[in-house]
FIKOL-69721 format. One record per residue: residue number from 1; x, y, z of N, C-alpha, C, O in turn. Coordinates in pm, whole numbers. Example, Ala and Ser with C-alpha at 12.3 -4.5 7.8 and 13.67 -1.06 7.14 Angstrom:
2
rec pos = 1; n_px = 1319; n_py = -569; n_pz = 780; ca_px = 1230; ca_py = -450; ca_pz = 780; c_px = 1320; c_py = -330; c_pz = 780; o_px = 1424; o_py = -332; o_pz = 846
rec pos = 2; n_px = 1285; n_py = -225; n_pz = 708; ca_px = 1367; ca_py = -106; ca_pz = 714; c_px = 1290; c_py = 3; c_pz = 787; o_px = 1341; o_py = 114; o_pz = 804
END
This chain:
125
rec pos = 1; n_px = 6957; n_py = 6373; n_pz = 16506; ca_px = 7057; ca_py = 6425; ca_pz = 16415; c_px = 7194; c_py = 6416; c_pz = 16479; o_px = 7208; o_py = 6454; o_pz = 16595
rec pos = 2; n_px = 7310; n_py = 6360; n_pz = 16398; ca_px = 7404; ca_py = 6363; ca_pz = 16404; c_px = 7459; c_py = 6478; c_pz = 16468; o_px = 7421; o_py = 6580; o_pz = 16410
rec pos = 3; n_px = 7572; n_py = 6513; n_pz = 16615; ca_px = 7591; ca_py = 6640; ca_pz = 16597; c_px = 7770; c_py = 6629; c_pz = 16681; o_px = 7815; o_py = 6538; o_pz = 16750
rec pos = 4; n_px = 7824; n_py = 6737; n_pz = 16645; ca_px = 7977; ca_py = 6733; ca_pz = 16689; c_px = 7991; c_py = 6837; c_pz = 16732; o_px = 7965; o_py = 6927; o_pz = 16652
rec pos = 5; n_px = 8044; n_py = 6889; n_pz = 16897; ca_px = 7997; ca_py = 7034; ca_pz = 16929; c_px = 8141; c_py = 7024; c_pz = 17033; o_px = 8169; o_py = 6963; o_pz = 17137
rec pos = 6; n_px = 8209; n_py = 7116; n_pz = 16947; ca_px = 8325; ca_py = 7164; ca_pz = 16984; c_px = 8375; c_py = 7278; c_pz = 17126; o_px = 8347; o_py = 7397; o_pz = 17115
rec pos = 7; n_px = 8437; n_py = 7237; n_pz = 17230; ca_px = 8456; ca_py = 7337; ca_pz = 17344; c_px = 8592; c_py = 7386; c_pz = 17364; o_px = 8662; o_py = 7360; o_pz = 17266
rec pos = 8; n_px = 8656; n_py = 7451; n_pz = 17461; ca_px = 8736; ca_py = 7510; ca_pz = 17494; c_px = 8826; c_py = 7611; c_pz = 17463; o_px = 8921; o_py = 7648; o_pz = 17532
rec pos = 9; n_px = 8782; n_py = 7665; n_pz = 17325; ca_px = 8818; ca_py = 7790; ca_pz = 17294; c_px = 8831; c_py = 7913; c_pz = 17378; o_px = 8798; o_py = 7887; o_pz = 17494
rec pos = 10; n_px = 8877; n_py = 8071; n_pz = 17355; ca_px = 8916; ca_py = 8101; ca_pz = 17442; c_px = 9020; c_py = 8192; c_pz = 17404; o_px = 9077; o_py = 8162; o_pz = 17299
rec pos = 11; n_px = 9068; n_py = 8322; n_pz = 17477; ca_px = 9173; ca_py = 8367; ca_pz = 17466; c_px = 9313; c_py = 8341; c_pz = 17556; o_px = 9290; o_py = 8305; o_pz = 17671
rec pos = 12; n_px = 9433; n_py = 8352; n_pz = 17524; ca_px = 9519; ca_py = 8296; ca_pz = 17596; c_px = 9664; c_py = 8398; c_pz = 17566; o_px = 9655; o_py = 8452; o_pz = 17455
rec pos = 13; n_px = 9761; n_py = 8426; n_pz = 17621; ca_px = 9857; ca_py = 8480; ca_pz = 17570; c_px = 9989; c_py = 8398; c_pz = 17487; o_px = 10026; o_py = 8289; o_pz = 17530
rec pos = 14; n_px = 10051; n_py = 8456; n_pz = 17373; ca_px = 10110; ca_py = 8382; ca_pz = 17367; c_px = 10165; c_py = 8247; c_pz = 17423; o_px = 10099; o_py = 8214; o_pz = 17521
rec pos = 15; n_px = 10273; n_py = 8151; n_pz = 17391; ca_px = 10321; ca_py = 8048; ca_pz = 17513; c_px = 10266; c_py = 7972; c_pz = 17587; o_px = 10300; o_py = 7866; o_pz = 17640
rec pos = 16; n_px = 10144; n_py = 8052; n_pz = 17590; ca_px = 10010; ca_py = 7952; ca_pz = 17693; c_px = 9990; c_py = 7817; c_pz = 17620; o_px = 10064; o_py = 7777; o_pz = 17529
rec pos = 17; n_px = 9854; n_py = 7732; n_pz = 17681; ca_px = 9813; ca_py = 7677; ca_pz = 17667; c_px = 9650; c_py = 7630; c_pz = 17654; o_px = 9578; o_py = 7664; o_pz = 17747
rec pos = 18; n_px = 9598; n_py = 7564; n_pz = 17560; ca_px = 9436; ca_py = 7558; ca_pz = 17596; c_px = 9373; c_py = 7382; c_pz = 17496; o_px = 9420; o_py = 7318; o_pz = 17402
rec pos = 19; n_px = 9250; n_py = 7367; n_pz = 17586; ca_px = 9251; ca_py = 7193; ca_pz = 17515; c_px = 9128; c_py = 7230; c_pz = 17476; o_px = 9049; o_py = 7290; o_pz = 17550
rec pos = 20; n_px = 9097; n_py = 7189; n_pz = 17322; ca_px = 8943; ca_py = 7185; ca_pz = 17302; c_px = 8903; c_py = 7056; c_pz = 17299; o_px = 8968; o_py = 6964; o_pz = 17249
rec pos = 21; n_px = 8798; n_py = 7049; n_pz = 17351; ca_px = 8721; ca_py = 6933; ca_pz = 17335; c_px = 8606; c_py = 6966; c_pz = 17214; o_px = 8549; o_py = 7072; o_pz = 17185
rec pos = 22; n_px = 8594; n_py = 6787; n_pz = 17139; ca_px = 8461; ca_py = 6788; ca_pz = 17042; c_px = 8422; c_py = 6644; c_pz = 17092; o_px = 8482; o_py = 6537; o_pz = 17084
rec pos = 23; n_px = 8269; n_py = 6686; n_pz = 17159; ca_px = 8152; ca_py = 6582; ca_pz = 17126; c_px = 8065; c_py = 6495; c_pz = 17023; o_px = 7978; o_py = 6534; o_pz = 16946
rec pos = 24; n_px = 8100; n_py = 6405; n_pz = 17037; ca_px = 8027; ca_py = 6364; ca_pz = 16891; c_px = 7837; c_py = 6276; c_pz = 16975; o_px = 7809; o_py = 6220; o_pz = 17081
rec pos = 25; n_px = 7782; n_py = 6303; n_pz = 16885; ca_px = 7599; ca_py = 6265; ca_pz = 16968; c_px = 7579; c_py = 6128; c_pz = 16969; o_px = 7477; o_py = 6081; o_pz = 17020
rec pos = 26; n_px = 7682; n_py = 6044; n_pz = 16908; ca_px = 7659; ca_py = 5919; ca_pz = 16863; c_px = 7746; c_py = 5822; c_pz = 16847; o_px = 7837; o_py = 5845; o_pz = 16768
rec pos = 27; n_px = 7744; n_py = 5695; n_pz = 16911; ca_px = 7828; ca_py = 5615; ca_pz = 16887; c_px = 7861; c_py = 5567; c_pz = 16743; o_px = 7953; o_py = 5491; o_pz = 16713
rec pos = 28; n_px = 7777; n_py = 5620; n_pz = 16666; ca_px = 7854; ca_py = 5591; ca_pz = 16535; c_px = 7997; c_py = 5589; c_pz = 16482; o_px = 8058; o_py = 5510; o_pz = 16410
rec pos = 29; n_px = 8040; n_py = 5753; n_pz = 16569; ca_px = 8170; ca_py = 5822; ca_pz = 16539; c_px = 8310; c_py = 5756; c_pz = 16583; o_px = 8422; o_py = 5798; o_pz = 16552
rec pos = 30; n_px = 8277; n_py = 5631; n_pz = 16671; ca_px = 8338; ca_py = 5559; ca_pz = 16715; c_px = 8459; c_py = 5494; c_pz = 16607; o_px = 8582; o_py = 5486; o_pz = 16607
rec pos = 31; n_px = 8347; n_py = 5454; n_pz = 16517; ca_px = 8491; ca_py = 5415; ca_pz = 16413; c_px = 8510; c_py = 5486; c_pz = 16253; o_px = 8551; o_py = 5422; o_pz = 16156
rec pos = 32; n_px = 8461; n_py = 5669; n_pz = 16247; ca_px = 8540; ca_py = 5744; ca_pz = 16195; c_px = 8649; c_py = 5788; c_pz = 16212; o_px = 8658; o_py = 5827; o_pz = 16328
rec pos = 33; n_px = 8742; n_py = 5803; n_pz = 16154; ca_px = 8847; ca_py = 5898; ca_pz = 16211; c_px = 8832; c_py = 6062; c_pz = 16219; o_px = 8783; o_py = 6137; o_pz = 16135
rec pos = 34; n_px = 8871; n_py = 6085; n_pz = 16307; ca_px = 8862; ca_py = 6238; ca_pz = 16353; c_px = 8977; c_py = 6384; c_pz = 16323; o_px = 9096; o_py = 6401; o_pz = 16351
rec pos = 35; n_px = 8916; n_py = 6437; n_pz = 16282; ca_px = 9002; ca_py = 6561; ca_pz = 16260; c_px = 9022; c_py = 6666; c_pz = 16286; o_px = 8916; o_py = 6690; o_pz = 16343
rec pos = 36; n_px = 9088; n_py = 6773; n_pz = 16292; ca_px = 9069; ca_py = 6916; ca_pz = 16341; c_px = 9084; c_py = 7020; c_pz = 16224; o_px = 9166; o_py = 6991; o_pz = 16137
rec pos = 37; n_px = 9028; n_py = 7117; n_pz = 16213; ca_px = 9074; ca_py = 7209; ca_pz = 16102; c_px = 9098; c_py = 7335; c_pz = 16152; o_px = 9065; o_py = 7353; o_pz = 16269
rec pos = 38; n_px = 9142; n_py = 7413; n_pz = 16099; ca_px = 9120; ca_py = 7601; ca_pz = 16158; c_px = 9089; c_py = 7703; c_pz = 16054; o_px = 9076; o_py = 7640; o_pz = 15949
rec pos = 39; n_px = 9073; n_py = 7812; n_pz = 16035; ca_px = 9025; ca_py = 7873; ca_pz = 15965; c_px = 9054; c_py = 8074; c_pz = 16015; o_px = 8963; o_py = 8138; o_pz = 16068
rec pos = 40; n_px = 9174; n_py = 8130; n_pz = 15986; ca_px = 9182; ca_py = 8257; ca_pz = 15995; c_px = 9108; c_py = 8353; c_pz = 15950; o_px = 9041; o_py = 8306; o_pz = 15858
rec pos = 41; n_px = 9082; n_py = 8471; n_pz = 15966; ca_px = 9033; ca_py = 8533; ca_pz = 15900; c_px = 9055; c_py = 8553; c_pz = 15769; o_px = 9171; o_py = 8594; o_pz = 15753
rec pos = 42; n_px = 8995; n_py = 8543; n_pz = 15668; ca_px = 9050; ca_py = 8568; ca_pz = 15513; c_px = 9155; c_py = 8449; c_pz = 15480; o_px = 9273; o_py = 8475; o_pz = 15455
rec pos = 43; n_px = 9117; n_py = 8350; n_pz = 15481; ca_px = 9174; ca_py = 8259; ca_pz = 15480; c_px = 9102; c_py = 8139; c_pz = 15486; o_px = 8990; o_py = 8132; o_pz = 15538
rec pos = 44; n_px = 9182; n_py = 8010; n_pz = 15418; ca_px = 9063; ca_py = 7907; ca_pz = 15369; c_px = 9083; c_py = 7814; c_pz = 15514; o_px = 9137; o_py = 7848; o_pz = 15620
rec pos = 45; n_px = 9022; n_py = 7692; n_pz = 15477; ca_px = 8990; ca_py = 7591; ca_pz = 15606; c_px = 9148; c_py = 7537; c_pz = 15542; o_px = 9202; o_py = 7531; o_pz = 15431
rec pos = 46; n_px = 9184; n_py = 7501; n_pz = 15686; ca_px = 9341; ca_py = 7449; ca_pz = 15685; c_px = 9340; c_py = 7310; c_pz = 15761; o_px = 9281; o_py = 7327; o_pz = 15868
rec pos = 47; n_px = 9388; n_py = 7166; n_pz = 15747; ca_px = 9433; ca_py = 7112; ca_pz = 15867; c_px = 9504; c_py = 7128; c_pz = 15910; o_px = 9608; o_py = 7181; o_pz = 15870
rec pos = 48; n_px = 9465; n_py = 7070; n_pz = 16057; ca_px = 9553; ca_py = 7046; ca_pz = 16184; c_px = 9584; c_py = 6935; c_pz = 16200; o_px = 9702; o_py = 6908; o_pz = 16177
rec pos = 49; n_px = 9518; n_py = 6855; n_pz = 16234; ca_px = 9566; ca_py = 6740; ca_pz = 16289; c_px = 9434; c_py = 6630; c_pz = 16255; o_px = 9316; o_py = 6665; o_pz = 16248
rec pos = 50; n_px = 9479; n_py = 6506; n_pz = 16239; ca_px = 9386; ca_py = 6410; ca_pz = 16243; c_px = 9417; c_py = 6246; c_pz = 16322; o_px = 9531; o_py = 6199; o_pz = 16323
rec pos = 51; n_px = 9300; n_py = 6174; n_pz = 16383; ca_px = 9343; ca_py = 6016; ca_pz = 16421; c_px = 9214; c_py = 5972; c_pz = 16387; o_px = 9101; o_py = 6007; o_pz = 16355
rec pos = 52; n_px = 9330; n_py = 5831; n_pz = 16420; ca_px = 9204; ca_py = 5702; ca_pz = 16359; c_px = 9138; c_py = 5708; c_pz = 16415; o_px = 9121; o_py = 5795; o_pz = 16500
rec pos = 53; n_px = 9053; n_py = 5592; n_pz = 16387; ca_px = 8930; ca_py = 5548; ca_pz = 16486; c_px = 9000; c_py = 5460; c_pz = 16615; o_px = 8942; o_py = 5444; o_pz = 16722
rec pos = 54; n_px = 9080; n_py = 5429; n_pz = 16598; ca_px = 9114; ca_py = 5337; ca_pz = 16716; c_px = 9229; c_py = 5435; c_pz = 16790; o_px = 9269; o_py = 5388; o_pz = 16896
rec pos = 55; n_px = 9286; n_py = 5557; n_pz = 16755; ca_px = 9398; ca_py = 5657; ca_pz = 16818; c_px = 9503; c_py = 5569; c_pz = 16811; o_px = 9589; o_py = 5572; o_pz = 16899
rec pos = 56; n_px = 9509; n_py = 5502; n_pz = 16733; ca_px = 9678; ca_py = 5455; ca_pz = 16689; c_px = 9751; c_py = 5519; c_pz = 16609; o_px = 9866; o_py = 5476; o_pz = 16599
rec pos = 57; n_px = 9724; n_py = 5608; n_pz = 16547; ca_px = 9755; ca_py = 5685; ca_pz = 16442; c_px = 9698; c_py = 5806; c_pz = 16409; o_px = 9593; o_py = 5833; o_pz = 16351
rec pos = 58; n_px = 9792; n_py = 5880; n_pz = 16461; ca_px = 9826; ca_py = 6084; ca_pz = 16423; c_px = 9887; c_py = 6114; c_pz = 16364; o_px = 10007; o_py = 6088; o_pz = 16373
rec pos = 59; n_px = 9823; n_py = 6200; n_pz = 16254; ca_px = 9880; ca_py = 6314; ca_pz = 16181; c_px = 9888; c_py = 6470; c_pz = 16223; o_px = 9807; o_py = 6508; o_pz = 16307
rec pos = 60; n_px = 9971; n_py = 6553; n_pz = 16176; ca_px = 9958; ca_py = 6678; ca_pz = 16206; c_px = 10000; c_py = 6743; c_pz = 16073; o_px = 10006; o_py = 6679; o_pz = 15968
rec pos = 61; n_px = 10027; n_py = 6859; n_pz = 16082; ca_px = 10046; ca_py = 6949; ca_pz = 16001; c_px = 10159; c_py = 6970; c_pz = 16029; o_px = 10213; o_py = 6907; o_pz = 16120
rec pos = 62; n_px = 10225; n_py = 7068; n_pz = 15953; ca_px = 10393; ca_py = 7104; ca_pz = 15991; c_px = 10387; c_py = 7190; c_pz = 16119; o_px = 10445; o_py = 7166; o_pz = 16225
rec pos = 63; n_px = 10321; n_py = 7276; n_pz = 16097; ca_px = 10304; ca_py = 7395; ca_pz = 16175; c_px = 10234; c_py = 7387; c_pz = 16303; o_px = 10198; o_py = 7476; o_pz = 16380
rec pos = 64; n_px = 10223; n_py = 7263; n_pz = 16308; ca_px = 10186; ca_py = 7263; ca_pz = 16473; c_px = 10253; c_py = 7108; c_pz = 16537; o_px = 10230; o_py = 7063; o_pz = 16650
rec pos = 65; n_px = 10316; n_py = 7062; n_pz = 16462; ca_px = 10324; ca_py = 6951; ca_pz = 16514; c_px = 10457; c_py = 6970; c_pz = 16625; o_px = 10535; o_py = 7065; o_pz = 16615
rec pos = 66; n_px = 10470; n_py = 6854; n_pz = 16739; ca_px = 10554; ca_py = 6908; ca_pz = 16866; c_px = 10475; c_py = 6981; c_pz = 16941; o_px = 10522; o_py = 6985; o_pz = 17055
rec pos = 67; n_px = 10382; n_py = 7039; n_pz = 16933; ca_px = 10303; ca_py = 7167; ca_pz = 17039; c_px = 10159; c_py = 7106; c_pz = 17053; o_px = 10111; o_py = 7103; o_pz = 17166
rec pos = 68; n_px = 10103; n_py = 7067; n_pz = 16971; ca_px = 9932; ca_py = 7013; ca_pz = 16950; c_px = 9994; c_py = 6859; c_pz = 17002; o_px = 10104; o_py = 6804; o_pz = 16999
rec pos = 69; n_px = 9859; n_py = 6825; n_pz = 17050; ca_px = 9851; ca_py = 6647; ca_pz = 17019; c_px = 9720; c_py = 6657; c_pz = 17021; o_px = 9665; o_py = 6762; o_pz = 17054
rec pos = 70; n_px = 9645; n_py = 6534; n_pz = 16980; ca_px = 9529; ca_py = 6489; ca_pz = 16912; c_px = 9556; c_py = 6364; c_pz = 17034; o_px = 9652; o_py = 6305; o_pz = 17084
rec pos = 71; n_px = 9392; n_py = 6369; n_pz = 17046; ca_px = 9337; ca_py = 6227; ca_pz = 17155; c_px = 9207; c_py = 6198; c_pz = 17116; o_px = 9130; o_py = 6260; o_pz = 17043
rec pos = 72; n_px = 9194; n_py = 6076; n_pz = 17187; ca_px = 9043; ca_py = 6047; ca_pz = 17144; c_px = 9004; c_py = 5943; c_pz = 17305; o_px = 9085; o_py = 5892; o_pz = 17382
rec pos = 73; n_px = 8871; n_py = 5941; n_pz = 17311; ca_px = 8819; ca_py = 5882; ca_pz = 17415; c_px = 8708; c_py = 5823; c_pz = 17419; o_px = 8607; o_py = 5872; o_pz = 17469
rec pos = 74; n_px = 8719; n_py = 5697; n_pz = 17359; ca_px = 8630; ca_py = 5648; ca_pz = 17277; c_px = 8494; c_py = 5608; c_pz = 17391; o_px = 8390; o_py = 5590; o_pz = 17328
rec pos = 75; n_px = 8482; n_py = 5596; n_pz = 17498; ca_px = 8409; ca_py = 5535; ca_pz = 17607; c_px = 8294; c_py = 5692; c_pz = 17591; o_px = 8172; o_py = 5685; o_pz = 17608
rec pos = 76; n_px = 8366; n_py = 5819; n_pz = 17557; ca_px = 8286; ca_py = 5943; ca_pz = 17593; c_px = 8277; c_py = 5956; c_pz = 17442; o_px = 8172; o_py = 6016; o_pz = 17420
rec pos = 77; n_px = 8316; n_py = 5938; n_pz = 17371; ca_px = 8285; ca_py = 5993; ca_pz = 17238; c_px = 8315; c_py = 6135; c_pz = 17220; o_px = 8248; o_py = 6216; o_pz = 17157
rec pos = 78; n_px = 8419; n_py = 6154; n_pz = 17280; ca_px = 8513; ca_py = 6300; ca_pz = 17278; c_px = 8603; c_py = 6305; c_pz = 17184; o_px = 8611; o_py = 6190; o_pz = 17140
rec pos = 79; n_px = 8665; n_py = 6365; n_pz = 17136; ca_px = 8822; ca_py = 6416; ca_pz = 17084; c_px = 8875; c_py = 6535; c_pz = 17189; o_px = 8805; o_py = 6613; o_pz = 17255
rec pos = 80; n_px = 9011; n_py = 6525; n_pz = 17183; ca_px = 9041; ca_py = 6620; ca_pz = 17276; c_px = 9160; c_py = 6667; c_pz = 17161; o_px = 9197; o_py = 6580; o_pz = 17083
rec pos = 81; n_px = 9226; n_py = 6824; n_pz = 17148; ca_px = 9279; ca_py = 6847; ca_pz = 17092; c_px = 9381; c_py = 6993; c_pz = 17183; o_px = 9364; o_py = 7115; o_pz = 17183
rec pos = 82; n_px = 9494; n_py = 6894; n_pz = 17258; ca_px = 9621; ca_py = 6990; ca_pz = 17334; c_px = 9667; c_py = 7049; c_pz = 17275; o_px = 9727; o_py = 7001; o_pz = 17179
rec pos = 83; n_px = 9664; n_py = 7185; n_pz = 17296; ca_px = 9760; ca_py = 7336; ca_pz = 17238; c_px = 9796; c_py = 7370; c_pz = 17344; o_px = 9751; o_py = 7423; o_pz = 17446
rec pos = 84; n_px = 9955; n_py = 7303; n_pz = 17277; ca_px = 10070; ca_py = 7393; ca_pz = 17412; c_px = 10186; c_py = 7498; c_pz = 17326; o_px = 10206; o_py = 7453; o_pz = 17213
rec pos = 85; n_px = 10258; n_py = 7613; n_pz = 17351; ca_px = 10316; ca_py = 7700; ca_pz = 17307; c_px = 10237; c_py = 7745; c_pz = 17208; o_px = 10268; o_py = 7717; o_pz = 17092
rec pos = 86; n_px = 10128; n_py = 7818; n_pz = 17233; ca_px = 10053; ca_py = 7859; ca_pz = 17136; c_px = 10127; c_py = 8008; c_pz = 17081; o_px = 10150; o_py = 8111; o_pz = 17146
rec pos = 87; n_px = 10147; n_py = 7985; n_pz = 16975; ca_px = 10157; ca_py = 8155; ca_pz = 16900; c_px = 10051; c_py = 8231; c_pz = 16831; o_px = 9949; o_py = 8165; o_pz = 16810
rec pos = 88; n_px = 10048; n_py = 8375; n_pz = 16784; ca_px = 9958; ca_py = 8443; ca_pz = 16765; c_px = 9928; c_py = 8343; c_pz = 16649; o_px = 9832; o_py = 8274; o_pz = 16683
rec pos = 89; n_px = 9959; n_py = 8320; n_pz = 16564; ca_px = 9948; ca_py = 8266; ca_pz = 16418; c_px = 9847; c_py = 8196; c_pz = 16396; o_px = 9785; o_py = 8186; o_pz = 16290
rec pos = 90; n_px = 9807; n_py = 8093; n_pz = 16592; ca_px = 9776; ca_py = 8007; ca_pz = 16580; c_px = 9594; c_py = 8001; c_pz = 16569; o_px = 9509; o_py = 7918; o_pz = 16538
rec pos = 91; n_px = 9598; n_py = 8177; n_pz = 16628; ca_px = 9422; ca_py = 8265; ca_pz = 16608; c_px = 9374; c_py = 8157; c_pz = 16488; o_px = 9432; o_py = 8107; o_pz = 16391
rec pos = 92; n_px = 9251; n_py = 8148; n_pz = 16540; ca_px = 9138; ca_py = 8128; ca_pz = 16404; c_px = 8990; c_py = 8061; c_pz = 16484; o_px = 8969; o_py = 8072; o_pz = 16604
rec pos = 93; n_px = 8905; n_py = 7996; n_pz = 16393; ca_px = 8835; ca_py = 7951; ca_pz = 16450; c_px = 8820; c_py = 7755; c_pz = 16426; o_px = 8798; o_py = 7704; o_pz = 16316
rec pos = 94; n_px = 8834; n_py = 7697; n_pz = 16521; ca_px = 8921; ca_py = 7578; ca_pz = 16520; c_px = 8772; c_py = 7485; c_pz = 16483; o_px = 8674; o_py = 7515; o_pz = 16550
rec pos = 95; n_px = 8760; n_py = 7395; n_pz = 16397; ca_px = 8625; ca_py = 7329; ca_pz = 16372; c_px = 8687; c_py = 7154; c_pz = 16411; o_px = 8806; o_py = 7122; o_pz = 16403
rec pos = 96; n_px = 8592; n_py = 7077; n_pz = 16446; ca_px = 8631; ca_py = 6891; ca_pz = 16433; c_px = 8558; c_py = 6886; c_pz = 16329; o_px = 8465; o_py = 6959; o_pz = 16297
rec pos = 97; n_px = 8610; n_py = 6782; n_pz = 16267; ca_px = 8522; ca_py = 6703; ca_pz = 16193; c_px = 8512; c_py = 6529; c_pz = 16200; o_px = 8582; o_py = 6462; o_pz = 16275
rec pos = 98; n_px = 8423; n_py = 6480; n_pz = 16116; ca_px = 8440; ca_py = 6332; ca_pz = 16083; c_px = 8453; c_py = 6299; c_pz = 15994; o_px = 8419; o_py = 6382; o_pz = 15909
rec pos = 99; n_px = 8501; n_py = 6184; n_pz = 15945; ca_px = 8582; ca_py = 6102; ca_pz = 15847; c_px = 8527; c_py = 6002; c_pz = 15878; o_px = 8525; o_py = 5954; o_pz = 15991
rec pos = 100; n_px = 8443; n_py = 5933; n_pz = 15721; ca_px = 8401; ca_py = 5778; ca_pz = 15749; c_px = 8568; c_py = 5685; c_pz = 15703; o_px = 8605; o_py = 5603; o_pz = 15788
rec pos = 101; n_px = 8601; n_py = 5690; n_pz = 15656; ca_px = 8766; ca_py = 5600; ca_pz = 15615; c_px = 8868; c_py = 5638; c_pz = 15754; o_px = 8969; o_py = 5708; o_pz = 15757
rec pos = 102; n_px = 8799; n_py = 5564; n_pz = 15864; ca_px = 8878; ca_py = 5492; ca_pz = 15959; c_px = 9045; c_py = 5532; c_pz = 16003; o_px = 9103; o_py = 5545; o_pz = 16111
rec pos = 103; n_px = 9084; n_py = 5541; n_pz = 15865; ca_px = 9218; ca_py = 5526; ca_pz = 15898; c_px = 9295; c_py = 5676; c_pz = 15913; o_px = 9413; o_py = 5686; o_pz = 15944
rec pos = 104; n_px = 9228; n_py = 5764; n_pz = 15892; ca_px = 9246; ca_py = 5925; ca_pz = 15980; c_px = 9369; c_py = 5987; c_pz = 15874; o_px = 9419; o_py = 6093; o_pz = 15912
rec pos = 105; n_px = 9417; n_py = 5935; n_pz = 15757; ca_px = 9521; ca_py = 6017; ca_pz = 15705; c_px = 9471; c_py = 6130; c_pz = 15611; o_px = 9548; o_py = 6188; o_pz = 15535
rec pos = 106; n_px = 9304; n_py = 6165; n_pz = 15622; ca_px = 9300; ca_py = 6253; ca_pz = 15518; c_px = 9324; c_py = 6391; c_pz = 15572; o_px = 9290; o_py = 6418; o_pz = 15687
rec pos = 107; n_px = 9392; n_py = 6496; n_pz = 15480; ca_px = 9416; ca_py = 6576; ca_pz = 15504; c_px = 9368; c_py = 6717; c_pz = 15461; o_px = 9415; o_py = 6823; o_pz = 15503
rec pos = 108; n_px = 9240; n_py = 6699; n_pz = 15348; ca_px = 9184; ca_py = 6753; ca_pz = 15286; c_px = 9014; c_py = 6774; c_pz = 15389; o_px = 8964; o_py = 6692; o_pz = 15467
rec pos = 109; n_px = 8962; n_py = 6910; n_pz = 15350; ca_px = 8830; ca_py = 6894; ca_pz = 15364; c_px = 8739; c_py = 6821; c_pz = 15315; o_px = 8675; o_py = 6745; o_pz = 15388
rec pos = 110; n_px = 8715; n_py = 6830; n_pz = 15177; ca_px = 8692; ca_py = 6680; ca_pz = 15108; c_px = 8629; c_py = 6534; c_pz = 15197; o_px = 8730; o_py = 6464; o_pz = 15207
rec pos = 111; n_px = 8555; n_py = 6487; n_pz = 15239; ca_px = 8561; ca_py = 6357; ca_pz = 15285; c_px = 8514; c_py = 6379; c_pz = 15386; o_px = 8428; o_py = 6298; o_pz = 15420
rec pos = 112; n_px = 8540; n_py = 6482; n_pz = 15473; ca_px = 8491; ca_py = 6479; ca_pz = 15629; c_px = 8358; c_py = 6556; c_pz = 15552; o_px = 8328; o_py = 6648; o_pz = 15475
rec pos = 113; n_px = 8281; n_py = 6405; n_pz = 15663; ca_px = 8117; ca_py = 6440; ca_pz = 15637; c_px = 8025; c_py = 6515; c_pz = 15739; o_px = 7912; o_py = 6560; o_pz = 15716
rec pos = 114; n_px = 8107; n_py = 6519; n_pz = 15875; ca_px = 8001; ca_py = 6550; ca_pz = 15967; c_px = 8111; c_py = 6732; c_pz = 16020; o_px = 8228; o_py = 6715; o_pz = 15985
rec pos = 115; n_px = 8098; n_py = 6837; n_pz = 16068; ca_px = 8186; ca_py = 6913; ca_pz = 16086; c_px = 8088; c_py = 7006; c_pz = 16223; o_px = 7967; o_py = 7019; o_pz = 16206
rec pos = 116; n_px = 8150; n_py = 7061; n_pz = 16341; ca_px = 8137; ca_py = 7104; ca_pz = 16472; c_px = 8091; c_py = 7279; c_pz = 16387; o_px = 8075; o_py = 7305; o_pz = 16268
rec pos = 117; n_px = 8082; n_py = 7352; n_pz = 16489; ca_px = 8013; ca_py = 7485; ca_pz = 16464; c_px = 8146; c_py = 7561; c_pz = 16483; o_px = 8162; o_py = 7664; o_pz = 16418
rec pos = 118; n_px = 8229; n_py = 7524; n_pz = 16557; ca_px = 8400; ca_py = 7620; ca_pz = 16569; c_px = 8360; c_py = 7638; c_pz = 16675; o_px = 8249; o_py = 7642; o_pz = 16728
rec pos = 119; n_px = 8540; n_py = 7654; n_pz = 16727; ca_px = 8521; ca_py = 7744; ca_pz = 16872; c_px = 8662; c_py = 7880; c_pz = 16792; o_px = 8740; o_py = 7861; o_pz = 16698
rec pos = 120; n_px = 8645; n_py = 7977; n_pz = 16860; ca_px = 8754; ca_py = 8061; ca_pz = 16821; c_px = 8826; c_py = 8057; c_pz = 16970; o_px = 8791; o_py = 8056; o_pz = 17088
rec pos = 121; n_px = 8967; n_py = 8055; n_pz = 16883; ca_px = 9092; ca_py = 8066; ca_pz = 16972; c_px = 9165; c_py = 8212; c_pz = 16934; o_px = 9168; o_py = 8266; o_pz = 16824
rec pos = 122; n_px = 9228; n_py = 8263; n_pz = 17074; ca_px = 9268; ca_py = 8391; ca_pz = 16971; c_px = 9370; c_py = 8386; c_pz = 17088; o_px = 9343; o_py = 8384; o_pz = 17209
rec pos = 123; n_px = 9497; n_py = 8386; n_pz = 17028; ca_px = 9644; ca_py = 8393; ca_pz = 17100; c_px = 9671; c_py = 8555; c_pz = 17111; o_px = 9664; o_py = 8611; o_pz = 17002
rec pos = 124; n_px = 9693; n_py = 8617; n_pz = 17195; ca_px = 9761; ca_py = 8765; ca_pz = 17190; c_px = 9932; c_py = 8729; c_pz = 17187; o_px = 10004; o_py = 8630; o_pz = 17195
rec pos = 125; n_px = 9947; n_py = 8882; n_pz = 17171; ca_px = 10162; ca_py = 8880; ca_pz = 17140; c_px = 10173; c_py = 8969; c_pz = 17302; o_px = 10282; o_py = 9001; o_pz = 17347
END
C-alpha cells in the first residue's frame, strides 16, 4: 500500500523555525506533484504550498510565502517543507499530499489522491 508519512512537527516559539519532512513508500510519487495543506482547529483544510514533480516549480499561498519553501528529493522520495518566522497563526495540523497532474499548480483538495496522517505544529506567542 501506497503510504506518505509526514515528520517534524513539534512545538516552537514564535520566530522560530521547524522542517517537516513527508515520505512517500514508492517510487511512483516521483512524478506526482506534491503538496502541503494545514488544517486549524475549526477550520477547513487550507493550502500551503505545492511543486512539481521535477521541483521546478512552487507555489505558495499568500500567507506563508517568503517564510516556507517547499523541496523535494527525488533520489529519497522525500518532500521537505522549511518554516522559518513561524507565527502563532501558523498552529494546525500540517498534512502532504499527492497529485497525479505533474505540474503541482493545484491548489484545491480536490485531486490530491494519496494524503500523510498530519503532524501538528503549534507556534506559542
Amino acid at each position: 500500500q501506497v503510504q506518505l508519512v509526514e515528520s517534524g512537527g513539534g512545538l516552537v516559539q514564535a520566530g522560530g523555525s521547524l522542517r517537516l519532512s513527508c515520505a512517500a513508500s514508492s517510487r511512483t510519487f516521483r512524478s506526482y506533484a506534491m503538496g502541503w495543506f494545514r488544517q486549524a482547529p475549526g477550520k477547513e483544510r487550507a493550502f500551503v504550498t505545492a511543486i512539481s514533480w521535477s521541483g521546478d516549480s512552487t507555489y505558495y499561498a499568500d500567507s506563508v510565502k517568503g517564510r516556507f519553501t517547499i523541496s523535494r528529493d527525488t533520489a529519497k522520495n522525500t518532500v521537505y517543507l522549511q518554516m522559518n518566522s513561524l507565527k502563532p497563526e501558523d498552529t494546525a495540523v500540517y498534512y502532504c499530499a499527492a497529485h497525479p497532474n505533474p505540474l503541482g499548480n493545484s491548489r484545491t483538495v480536490a485531486g490530491y489522491t494519496h494524503w500523510g496522517q498530519g503532524t501538528q505544529v503549534t507556534v506559542s506567542s
